[in-house]
C-alpha positions as CSV (number, residue, x, y, z in Angstrom):
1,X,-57.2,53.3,-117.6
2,X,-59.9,55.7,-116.4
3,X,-59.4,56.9,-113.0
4,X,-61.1,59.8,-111.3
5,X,-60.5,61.0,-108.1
6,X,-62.9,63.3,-106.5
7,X,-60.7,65.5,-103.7
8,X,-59.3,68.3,-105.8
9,X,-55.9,68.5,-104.3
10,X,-55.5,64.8,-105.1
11,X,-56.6,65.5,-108.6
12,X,-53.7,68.1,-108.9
13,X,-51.5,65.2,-107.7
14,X,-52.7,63.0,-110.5
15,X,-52.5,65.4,-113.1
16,X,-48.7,66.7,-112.4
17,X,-47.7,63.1,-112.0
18,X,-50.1,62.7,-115.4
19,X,-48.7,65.2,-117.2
20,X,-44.8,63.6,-116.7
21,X,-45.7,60.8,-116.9
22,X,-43.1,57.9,-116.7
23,X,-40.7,60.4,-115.1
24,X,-39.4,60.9,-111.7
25,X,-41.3,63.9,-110.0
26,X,-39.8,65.1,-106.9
27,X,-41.8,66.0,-103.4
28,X,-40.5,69.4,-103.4
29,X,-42.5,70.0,-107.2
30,X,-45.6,68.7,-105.6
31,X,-45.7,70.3,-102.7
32,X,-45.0,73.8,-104.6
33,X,-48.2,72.4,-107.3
34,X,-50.3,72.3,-104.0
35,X,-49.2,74.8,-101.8
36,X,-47.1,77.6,-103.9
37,X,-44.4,78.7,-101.5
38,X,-46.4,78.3,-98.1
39,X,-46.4,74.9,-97.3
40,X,-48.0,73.6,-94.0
41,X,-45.8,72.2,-91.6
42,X,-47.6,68.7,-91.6
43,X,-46.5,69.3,-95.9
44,X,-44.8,66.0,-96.3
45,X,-47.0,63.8,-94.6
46,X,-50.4,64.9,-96.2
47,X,-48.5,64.5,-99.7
48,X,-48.0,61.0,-98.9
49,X,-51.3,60.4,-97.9
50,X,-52.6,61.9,-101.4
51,X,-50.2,59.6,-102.4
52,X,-52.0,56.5,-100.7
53,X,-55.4,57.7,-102.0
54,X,-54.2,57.3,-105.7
55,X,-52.6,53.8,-105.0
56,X,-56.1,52.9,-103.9
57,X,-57.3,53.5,-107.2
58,X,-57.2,50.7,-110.2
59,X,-54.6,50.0,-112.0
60,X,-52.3,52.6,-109.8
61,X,-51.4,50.0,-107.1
62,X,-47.5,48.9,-107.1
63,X,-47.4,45.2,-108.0
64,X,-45.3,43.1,-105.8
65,X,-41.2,42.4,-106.7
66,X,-41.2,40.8,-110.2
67,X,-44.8,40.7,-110.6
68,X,-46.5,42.7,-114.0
69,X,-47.0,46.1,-113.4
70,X,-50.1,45.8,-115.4
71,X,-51.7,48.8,-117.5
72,X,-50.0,51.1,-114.7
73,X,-48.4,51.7,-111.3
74,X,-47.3,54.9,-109.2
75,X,-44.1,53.9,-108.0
76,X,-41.6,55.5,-105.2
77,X,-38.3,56.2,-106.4
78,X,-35.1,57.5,-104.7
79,X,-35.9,61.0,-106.0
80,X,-39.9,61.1,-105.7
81,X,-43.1,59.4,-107.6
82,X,-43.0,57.9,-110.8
83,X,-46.8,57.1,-112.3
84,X,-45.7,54.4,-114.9
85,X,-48.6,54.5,-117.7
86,X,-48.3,53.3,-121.4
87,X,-48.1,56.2,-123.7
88,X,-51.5,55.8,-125.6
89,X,-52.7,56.0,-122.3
90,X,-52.1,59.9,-122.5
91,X,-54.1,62.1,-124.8
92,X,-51.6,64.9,-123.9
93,X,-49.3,62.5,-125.5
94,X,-51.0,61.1,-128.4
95,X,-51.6,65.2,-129.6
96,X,-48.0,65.8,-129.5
97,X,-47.3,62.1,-132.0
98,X,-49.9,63.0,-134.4
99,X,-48.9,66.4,-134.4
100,X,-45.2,65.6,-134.9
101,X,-46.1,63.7,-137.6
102,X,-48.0,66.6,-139.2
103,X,-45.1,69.0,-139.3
104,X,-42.9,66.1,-140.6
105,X,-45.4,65.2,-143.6
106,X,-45.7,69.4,-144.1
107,X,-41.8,69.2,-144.1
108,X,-41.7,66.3,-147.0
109,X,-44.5,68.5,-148.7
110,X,-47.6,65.7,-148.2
111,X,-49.7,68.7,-147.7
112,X,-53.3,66.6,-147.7
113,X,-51.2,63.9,-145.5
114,X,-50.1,67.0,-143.2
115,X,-53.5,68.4,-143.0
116,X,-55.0,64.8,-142.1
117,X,-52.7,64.2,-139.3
118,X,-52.8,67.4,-137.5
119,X,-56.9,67.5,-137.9
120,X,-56.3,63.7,-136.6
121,X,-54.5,65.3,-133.6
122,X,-56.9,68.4,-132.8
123,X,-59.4,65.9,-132.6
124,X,-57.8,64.3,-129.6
125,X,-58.8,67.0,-127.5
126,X,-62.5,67.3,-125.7
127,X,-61.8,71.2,-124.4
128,X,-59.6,73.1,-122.5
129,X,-57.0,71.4,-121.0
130,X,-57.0,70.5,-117.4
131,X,-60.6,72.4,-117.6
132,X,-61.8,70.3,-114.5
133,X,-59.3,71.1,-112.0
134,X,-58.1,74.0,-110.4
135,X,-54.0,74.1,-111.7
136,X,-51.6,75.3,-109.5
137,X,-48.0,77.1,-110.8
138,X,-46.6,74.2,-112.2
139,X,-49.6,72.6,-113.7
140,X,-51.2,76.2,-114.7
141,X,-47.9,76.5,-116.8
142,X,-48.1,73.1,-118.7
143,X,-51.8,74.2,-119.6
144,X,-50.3,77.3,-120.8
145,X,-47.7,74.9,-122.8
146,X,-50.3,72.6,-124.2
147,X,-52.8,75.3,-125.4
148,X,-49.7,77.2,-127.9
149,X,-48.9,73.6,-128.7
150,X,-52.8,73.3,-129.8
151,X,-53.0,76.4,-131.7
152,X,-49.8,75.7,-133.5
153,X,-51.1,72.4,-134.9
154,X,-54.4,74.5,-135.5
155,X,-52.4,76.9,-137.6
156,X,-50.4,74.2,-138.9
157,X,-53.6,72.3,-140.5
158,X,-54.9,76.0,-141.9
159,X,-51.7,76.4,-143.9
160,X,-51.7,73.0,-145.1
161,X,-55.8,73.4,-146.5
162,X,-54.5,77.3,-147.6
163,X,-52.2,74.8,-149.4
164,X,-55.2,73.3,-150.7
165,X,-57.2,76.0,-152.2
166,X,-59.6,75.7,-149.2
167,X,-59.8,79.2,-148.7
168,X,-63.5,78.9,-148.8
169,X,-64.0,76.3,-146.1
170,X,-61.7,77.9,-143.6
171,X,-63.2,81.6,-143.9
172,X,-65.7,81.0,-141.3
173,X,-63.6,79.0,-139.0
174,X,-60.8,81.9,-139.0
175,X,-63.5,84.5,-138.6
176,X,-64.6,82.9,-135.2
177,X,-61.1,82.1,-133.8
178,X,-59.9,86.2,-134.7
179,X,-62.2,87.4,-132.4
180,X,-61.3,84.8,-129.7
181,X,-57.8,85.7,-130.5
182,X,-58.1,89.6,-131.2
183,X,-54.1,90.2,-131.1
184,X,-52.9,87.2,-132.7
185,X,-51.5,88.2,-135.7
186,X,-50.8,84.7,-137.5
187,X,-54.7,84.1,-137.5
188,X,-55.3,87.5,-138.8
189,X,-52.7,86.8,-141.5
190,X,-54.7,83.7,-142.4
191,X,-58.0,85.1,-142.6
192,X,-57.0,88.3,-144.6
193,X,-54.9,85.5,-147.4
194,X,-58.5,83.5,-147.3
195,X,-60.6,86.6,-147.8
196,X,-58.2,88.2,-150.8
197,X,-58.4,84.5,-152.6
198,X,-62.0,84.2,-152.5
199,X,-62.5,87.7,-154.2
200,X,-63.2,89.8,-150.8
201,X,-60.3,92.2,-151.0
202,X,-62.1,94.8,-149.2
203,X,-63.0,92.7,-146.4
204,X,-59.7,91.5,-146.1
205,X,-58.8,95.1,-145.9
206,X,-61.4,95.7,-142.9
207,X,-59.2,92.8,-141.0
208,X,-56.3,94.3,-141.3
209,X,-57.6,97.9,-139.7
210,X,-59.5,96.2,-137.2
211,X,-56.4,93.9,-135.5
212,X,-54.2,97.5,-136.3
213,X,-56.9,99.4,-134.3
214,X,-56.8,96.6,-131.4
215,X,-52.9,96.2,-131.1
216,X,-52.7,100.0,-131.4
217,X,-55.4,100.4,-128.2
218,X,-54.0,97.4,-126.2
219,X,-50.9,97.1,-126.8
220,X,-49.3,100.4,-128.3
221,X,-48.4,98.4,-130.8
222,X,-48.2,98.4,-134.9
223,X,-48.6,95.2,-136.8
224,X,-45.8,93.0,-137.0
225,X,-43.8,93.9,-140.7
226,X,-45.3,90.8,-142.3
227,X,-49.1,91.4,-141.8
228,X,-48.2,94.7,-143.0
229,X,-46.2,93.8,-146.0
230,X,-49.5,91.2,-147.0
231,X,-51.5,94.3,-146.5
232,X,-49.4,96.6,-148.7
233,X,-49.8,93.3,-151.5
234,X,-53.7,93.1,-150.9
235,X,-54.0,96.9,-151.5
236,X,-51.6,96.3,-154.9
237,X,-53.7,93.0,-156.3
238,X,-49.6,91.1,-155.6
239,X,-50.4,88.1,-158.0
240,X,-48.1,86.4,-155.5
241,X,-50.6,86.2,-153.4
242,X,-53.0,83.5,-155.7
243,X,-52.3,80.1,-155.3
244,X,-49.4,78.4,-155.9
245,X,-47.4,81.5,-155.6
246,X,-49.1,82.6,-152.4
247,X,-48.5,79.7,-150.1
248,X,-44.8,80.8,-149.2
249,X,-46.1,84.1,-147.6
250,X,-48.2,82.2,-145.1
251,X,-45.7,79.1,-144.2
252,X,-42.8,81.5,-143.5
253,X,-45.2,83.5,-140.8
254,X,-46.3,80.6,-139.5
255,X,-45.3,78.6,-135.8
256,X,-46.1,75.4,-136.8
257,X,-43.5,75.7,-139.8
258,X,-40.4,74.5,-138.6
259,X,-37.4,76.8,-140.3
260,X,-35.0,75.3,-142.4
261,X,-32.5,77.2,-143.3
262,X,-29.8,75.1,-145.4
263,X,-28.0,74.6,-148.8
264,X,-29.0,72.9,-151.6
265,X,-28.1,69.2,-151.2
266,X,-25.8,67.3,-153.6
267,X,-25.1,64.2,-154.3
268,X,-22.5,62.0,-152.2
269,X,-19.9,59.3,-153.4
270,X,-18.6,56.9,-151.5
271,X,-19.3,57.8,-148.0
272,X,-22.3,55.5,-147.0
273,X,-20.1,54.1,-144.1
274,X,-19.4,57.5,-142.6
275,X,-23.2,58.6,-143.1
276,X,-24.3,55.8,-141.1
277,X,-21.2,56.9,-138.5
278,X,-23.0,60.2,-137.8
279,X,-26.2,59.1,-137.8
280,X,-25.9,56.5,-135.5
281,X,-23.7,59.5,-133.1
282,X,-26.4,62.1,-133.5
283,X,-30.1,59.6,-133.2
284,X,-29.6,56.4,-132.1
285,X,-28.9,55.1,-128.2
286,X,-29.6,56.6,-125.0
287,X,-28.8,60.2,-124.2
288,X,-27.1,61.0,-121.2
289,X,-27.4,63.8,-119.6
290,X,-29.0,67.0,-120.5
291,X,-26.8,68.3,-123.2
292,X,-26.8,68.1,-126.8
293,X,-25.5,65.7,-128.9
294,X,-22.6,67.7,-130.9
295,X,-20.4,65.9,-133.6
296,X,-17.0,67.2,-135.2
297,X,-16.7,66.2,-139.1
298,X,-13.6,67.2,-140.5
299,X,-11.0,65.8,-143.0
300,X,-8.3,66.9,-145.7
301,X,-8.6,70.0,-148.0
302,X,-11.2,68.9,-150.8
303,X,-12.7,66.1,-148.3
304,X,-16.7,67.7,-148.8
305,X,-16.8,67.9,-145.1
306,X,-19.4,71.0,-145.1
307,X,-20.7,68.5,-148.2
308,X,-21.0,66.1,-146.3
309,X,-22.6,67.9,-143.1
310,X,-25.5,69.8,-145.8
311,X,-26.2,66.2,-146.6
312,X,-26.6,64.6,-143.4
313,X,-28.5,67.9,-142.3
314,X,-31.3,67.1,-145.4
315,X,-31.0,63.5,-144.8
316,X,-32.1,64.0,-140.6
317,X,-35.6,66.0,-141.1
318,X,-37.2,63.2,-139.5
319,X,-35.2,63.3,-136.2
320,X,-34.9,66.4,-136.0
321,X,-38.8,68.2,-136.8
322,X,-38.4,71.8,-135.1
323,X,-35.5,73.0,-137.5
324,X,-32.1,72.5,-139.0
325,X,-30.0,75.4,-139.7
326,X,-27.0,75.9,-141.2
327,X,-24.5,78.6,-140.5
328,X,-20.6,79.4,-141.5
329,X,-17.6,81.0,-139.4
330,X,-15.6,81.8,-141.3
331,X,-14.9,85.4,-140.5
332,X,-11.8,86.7,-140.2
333,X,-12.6,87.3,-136.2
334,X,-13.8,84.5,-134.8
335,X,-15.8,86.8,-131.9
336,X,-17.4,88.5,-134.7
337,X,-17.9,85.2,-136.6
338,X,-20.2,84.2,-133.6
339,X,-21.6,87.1,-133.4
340,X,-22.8,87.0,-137.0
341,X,-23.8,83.5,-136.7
342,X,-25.9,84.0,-133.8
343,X,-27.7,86.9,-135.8
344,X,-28.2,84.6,-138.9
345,X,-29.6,81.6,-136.4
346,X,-32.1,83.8,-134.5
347,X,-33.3,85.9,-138.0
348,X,-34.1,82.4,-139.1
349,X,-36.0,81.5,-136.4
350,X,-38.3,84.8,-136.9
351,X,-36.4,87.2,-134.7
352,X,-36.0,90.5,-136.4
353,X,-32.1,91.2,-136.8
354,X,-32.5,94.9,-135.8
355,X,-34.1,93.9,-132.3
356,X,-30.9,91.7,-131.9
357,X,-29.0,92.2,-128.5
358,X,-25.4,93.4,-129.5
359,X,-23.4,91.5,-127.1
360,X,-23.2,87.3,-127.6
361,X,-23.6,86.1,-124.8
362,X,-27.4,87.8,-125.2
363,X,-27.9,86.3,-128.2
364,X,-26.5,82.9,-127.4
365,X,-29.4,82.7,-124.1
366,X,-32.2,83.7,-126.5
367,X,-31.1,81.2,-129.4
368,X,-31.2,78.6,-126.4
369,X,-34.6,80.0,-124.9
370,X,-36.0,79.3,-128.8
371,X,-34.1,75.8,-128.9
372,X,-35.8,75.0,-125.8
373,X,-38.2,72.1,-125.9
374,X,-37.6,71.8,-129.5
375,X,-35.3,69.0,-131.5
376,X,-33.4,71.0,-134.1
377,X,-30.8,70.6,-135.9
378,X,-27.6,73.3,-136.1
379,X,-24.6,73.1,-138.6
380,X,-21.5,75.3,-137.8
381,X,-19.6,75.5,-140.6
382,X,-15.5,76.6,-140.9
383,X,-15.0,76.2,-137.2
384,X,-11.8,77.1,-135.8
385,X,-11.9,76.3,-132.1
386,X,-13.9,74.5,-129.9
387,X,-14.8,77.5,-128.1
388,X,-16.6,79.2,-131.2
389,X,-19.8,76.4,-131.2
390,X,-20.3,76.8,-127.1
391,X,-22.8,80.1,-128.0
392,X,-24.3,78.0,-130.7
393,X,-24.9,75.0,-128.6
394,X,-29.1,74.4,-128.6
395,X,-30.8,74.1,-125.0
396,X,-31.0,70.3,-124.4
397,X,-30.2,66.5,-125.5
398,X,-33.5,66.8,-127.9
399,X,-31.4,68.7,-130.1
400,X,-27.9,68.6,-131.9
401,X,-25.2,69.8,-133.4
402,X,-22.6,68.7,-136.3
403,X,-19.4,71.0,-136.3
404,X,-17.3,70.9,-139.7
405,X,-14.0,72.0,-138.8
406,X,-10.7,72.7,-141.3
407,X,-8.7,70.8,-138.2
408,X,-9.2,68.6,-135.3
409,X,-11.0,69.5,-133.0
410,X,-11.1,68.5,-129.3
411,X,-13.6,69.3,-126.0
412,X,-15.9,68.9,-123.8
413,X,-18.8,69.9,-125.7
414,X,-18.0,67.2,-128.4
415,X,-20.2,64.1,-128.2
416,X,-18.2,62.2,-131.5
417,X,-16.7,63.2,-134.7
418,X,-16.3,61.6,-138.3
419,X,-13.0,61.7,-140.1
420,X,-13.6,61.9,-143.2
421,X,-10.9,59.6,-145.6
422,X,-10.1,59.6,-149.1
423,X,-13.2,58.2,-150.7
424,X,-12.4,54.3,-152.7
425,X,-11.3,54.0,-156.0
426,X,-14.0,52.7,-157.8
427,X,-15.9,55.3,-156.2
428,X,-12.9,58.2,-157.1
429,X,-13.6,57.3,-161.0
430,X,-17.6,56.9,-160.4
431,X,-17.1,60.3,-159.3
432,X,-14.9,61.8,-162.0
433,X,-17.4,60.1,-164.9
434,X,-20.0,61.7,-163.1
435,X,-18.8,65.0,-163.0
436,X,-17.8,64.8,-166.8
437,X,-21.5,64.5,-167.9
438,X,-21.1,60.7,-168.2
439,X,-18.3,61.3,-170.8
440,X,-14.9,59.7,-171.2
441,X,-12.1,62.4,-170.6
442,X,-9.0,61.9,-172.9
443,X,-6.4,59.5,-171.5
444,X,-6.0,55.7,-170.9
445,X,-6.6,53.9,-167.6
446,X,-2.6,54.6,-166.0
447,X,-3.3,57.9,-167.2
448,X,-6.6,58.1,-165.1
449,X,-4.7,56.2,-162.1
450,X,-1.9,58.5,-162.2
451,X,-4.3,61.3,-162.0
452,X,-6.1,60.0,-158.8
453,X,-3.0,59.3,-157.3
454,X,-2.0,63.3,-157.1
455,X,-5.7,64.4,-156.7
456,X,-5.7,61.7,-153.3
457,X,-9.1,60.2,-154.1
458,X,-10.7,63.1,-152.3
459,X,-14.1,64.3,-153.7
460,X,-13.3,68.6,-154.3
461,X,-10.3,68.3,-156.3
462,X,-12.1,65.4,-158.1
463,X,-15.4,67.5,-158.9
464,X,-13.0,70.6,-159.8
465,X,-10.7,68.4,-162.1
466,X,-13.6,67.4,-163.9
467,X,-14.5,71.0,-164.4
468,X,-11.5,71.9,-165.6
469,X,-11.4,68.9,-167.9
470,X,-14.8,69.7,-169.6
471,X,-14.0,73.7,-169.6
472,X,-10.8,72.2,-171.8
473,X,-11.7,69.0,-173.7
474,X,-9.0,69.3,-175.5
475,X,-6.9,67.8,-172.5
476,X,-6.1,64.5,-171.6
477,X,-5.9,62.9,-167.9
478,X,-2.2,62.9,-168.3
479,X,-2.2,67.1,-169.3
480,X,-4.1,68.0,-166.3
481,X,-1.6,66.2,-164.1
482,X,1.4,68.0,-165.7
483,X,-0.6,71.0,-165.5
484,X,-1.1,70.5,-161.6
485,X,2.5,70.4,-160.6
486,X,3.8,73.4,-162.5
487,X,4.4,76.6,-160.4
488,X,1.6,78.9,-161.9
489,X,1.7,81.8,-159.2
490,X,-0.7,84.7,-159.8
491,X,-1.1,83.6,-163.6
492,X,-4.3,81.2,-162.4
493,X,-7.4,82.9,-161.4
494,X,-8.5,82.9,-158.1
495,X,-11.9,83.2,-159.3
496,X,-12.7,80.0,-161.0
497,X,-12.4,76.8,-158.5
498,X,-9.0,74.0,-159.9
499,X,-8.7,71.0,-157.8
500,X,-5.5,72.5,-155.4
501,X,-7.6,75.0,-154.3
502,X,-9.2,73.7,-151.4
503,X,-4.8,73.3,-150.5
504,X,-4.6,76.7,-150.6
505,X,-7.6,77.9,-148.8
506,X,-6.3,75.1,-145.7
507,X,-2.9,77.0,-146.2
508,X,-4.6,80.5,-145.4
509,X,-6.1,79.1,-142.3
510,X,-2.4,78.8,-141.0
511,X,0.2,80.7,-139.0
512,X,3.0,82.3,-140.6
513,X,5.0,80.1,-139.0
514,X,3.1,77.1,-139.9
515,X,2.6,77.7,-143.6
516,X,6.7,78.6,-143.7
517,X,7.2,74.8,-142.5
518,X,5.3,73.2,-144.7
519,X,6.5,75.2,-148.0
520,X,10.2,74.0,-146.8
521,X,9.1,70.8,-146.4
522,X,7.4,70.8,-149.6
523,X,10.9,71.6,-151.2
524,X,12.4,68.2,-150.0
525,X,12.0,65.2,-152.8
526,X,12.0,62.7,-150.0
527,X,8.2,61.4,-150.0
528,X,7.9,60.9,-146.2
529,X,10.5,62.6,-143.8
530,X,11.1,61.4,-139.9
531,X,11.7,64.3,-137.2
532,X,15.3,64.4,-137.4
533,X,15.2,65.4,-141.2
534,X,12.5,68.2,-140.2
535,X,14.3,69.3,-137.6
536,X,17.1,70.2,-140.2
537,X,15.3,71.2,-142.8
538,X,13.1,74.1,-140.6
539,X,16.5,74.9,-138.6
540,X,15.2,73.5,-135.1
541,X,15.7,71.2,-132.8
542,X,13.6,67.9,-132.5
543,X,11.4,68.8,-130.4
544,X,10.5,71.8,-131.8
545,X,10.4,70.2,-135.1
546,X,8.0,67.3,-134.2
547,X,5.1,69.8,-132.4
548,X,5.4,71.7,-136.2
549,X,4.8,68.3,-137.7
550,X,2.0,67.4,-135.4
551,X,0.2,70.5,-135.3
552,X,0.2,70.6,-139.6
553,X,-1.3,66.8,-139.2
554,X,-4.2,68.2,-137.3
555,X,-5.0,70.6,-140.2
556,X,-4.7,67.4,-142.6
557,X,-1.9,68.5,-144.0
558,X,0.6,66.2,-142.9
559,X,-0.3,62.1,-143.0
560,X,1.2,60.2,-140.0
561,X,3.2,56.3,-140.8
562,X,5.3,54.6,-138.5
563,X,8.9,55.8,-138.9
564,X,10.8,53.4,-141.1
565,X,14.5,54.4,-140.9
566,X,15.8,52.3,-138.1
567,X,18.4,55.8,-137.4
568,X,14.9,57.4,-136.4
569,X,14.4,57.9,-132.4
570,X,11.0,59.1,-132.8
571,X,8.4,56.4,-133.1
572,X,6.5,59.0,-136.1
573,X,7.6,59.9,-139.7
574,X,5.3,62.2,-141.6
575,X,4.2,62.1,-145.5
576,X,2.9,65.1,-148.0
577,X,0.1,64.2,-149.7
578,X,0.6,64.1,-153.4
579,X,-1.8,66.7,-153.7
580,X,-0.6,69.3,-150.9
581,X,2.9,69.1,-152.8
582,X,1.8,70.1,-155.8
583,X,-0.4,72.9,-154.4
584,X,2.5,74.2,-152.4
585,X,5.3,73.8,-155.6
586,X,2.9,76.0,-157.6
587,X,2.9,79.3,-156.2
588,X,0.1,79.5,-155.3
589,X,0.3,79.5,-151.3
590,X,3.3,81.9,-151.6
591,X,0.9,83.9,-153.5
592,X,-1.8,84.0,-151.2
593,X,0.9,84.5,-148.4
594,X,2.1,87.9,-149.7
């Protein structure tokens, strides 16, 4: 569709409606596009005659009730004008997809693939944007918008040729858009890297003074710390800065690089059903509202729930192109914990820690101003309370979050959460194998059962039992389980990781008076124990008993049946896992208690 009105205020008309496209735009935006904050009182009814101008152009006229609207229509909706268009209609659109695409392949590391799209997308564009019409405030800031979005996929193809050894071909190019672009450091970065790989050190010197001398003039300024750390490396001959080595320096100063900021990934067993769980709660469907989409994964001690979450996080580059960071509470404050969190989010996202604000709620709007617009990807690890993840919470619904939590969690800022269960059997021996090198540990099959029984199928005390069993080769299936319920106290290491660890770290997270109930509990022999029996074990009444029972099931510590003993009044009895007992009956807790 080609359309081309001549009036200029109906052309502003057509391009806000252009540029959002397929949205509702209200009256009051318009009126603001045309006439900033002075209106004329006859306001409404000249907008609707622009209105009636565009209809009379083709393809923009409404199509009667349940006819085809065709290639396009500009519709009247409760809350405005919609101009209904298909997508490859817009070359404002068709940039952004190709140049999406770009930073994905970049991400993947198909560099040639990377540089193809994003010269693909650059090519979309014929000049300035909006170059034919005079923009008003809210058009004259979506130029604005779309020309950083241009020079970020510009700077995105240069790294990806830098990439390339095409520090030849791009000299030139860079050497015309510095001195459009005197203050723009990333360019100036660029061109010095080119200038030192093609042999011209002392020219790439010369760049550095002059954008130094221009900042210093202009701006009172002195070069951002990594154009000055590349110049201190140019002036040494750094051999870091020769290809391959060199390519790291320009990607991290880079806009068009998305961060990531994340743990290794390792491999998962068994949990292809809950995988699909949280990707189906963070990507797929409709998004309501304006928020983000934030998901709670939790499970017991030794689960891999911040596995699990690193996992997903490497698996969702796709969805999520702008970033995905990863960042752990688990301070013993949990104020400070933000606080450090937020520092550790926005130095990843190129803010310099020293410039941080000091108080949160600073930091927490100027993570959101960076998340705004953009589809990232945030992982907030040893959560404690709901209320710890509000600060972290990106802008808007492009963007997400998945909490990993040591208990349940509940509130409003949760969209869905994954429990994460005791993995299969089959998958519980895979595992083990696995972890062994591929080798058979000592011990026959009930020996092997026997020890997956008290290890609860979960995958941490699984890895760590392996670990153990290849430190000591020597042991069978059968030793390690022995070895597991004995009380060892302080005589174990702290240092080295055994498979009732991730027990005892749980146990830290508790009250006093938490951790005191469970130990006594552990002391029973009964294998599942209703209210009443709590309620004289810990010396209170049933009520009192049953919110200690509850609250140690949201930490995982505690599995929930349906009360068996017909002498029961409460509809609940409660289990110790295998593992948690033996955990518990070793010291260990007590240990870390004192």
């Amino acid at each position: 569709m080609n359309v081309t009105p001549t009036a200029p205020k109906v052309r502003q008309v057509l391009a806000l409606l252009a540029l959002r496209a397929n949205t509702t735009v209200s009256p009051h935006l318009l009126m603001e596009e045309l006439w900033e904050e002075h209106p004329p009182s006859s306001a409404a009814t000249t907008l609707q005659t622009y209105i009636y101008q565009l209809r009379k152009l083709p393809g923009l006229c409404p199509q009667p009730q349940g006819g085809s609207p065709g290639s396009g229509a500009l519709l009247t909706t409760p809350g405005g004008y919609r101009l209904i268009v298909p997508t490859e209609s817009l070359d404002a659109q068709r940039f952004c997809e190709l140049a999406t695409l770009g930073r994905q392949a970049m991400e993947r590391g198909a560099v040639a693939e990377s540089a193809d799209l994003l010269k693909r997308a650059l090519a979309v564009w014929r000049g300035p944007a909006l170059d034919d019409l005079s923009p008003g405030p809210v058009t004259g800031i979506d130029v604005l918008r779309l020309q950083e979005q241009r020079y970020e996929a510009l700077e995105g193809r240069i790294d990806a040729d830098l990439q390339m050894g095409r520090h030849h071909q791009l000299i030139s190019e860079l050497t015309a858009l510095t001195a459009d672009n005197p203050t723009r450091e990333s360019l100036h970065t660029k061109l010095m890297l080119c200038l030192y790989r093609a042999g011209r050190r002392s020219d790439a010197l010369d760049v550095f003074q002059r954008i130094r001398e221009t900042l210093v003039r202009e701006l009172g300024l002195e070069p951002c710390s990594s154009l000055q750390r590349l110049h201190q490396n140019v002036l040494a001959g750094d051999a870091t800065l020769d290809l391959p080595g060199g390519q790291s320096l320009v990607s991290g100063t880079s806009p068009s690089t998305p961060p990531v900021v994340m743990p290794a990934a390792t491999p998962l067993t068994g949990r292809d059903l809950e995988l699909q769980r949280a990707e189906r709660l963070l990507c797929d469907g409709k998004r309501t509202g304006n928020a983000p989409r934030c998901v709670a994964v939790a499970g017991p001690p030794g689960a891999g729930a911040t596995t699990f979450a690193v996992h997903l996080g490497h698996r969702l580059g796709d969805w999520f192109p702008d970033g995905r960071l990863y960042t752990s509470l688990d301070g013993p404050d949990a104020v400070l914990s933000v606080h450090a969190a937020l520092a550790d989010l926005l130095e990843a996202t190129g803010h310099e820690r020293s410039t941080l604000p000091s108080r949160v709620d600073d930091r927490a709007r100027r993570f959101k101003e960076w998340t705004a617009g953009r589809k990232v990807l945030i992982i907030a690890d040893n959560v404690a309370t709901v209320e710890q993840i509000t600060p972290l919470l990106p802008a808007d619904n492009g963007s997400a979050m998945v909490v990993v939590g040591y208990r349940r969690l509940y509130g409003a800022q949760l969209t869905g959460r994954v429990d994460l269960r005791p993995i299969e059997r089959r998958h519980s021996l895979e595992l083990l194998r696995a972890a062994c090198g591929g080798e058979q540990p000592l011990g026959d099959e009930s020996e092997f059962q026997a020890l997956l029984d008290l290890l609860g199928d979960l995958p941490g005390p699984l890895t760590d039992a392996a670990g153990l069993l290849m430190r000591r080769p020597h042991w069978s299936a059968k030793q390690l389980a022995d070895w597991l319920c004995r009380d060892h106290g302080p005589v174990v290491p702290l240092s080295q990781a055994y498979p009732f660890h991730p027990v005892t770290w749980r146990c830290e997270q508790l009250t006093s008076e938490l951790r005191d109930a469970l130990t006594r509990i552990a002391g029973t022999t009964a294998e599942s124990i209703t209210v009443e029996g709590a309620a004289v074990i810990l010396g209170r009444d049933a009520d009192g008993a049953e919110e200690l029972l509850e609250e140690l099931t949201e930490f995982f510590l505690l599995e929930v049946e349906v009360a068996a003993e017909a002498s029961s009044t409460r509809p609940f009895q409660y289990r110790l896992p295998p593992l948690v007992r033996a955990a518990l009956c070793s010291g260990l807790v007590r240990t870390l208690a004192a």
